[in-house]
C-alpha positions in Angstrom: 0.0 0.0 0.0 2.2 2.4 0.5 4.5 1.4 -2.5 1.6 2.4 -4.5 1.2 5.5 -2.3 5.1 6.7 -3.1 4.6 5.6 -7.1 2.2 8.2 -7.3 3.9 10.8 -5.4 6.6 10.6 -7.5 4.8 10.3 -10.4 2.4 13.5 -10.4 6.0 15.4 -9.0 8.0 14.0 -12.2 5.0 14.5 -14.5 4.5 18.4 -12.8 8.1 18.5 -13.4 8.4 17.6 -16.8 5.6 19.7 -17.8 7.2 22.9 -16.4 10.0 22.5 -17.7 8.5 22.4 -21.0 6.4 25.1 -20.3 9.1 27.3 -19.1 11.1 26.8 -22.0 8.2 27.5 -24.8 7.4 30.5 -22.6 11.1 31.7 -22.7 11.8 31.7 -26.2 7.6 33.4 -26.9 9.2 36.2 -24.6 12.8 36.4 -26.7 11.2 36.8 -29.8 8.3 38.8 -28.7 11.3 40.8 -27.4 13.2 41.1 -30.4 10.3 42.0 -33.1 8.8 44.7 -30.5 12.7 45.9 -30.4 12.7 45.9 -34.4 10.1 47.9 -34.6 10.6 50.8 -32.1 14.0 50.7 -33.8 11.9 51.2 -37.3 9.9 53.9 -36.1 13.4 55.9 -34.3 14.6 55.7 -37.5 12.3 56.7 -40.0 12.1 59.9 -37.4 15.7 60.5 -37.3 15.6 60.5 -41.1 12.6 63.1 -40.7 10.3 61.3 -42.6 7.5 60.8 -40.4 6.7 62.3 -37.4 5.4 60.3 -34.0 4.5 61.7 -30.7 6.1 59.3 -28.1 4.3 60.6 -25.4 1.3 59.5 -26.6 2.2 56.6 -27.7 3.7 55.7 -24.1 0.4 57.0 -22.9 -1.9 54.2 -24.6 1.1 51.3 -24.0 0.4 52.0 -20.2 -3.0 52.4 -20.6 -3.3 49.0 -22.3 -0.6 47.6 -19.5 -2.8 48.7 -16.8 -5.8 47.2 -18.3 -4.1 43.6 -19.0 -2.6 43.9 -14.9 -6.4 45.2 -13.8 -7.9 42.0 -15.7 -5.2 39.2 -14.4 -5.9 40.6 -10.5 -9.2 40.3 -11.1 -8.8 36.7 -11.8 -7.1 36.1 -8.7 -9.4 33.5 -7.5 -10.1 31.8 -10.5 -6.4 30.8 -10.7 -6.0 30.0 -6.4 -9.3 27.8 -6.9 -7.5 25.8 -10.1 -4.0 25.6 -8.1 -5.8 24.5 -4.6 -7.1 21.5 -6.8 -3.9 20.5 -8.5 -2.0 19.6 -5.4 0.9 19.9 -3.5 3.1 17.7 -5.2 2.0 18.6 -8.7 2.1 22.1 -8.2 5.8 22.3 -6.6 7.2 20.0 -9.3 5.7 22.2 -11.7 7.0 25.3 -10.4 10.8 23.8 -10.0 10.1 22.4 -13.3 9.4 26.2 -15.0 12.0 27.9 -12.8 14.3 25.4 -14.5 13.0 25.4 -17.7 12.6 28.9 -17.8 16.2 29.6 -17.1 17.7 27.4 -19.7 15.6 28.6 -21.9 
């Protein structure tokens, strides 16, 4: 009995594990290249005004990106308990090797 116990202990923590990791490592490169096109075209737009061919007002447009960023934060706090009720249900050991598992993955990605 409590062979079978330990199996599947071990099994939802390797399972958790492997699935962060994987999920850490997706989300890791999404951000890089996310990253790099945003970076590509800020660097567009700096350019095209440098060369004085068009004109943009940066303060406005720094206005609506916090604007939209304080919408997106207001909307994932509000879902606070949505996300405590799915993690309460999970587990303990599926929801630690997850997390060591996306820490992980998330780093060598």
């Amino acid at each position: 009995m409590s062979l079978e116990i330990f199996t599947s202990i071990s099994a939802t923590i390797g399972g958790g594990f492997i699935t962060g990791l994987f999920f850490g490592y997706a989300l890791k490169k999404v951000v890089k290249l996310i990253t790099v096109v945003v970076g590509l075209f800020i660097a567009g737009l700096t350019y095209l005004q440098y060369q004085q061919i068009d004109y943009f007002d940066w303060d406005k447009i720094e206005g609506m990106i916090t604007q939209t960023f304080g919408n997106v934060t207001s909307q994932i706090s509000g879902n606070q308990d949505i996300s405590s009720f799915a993690l309460s249900n999970l587990g303990i050991p599926l929801t630690s090797g997850m997390s060591a598992g996306f820490a992980v993955g998330f780093l060598k990605g």
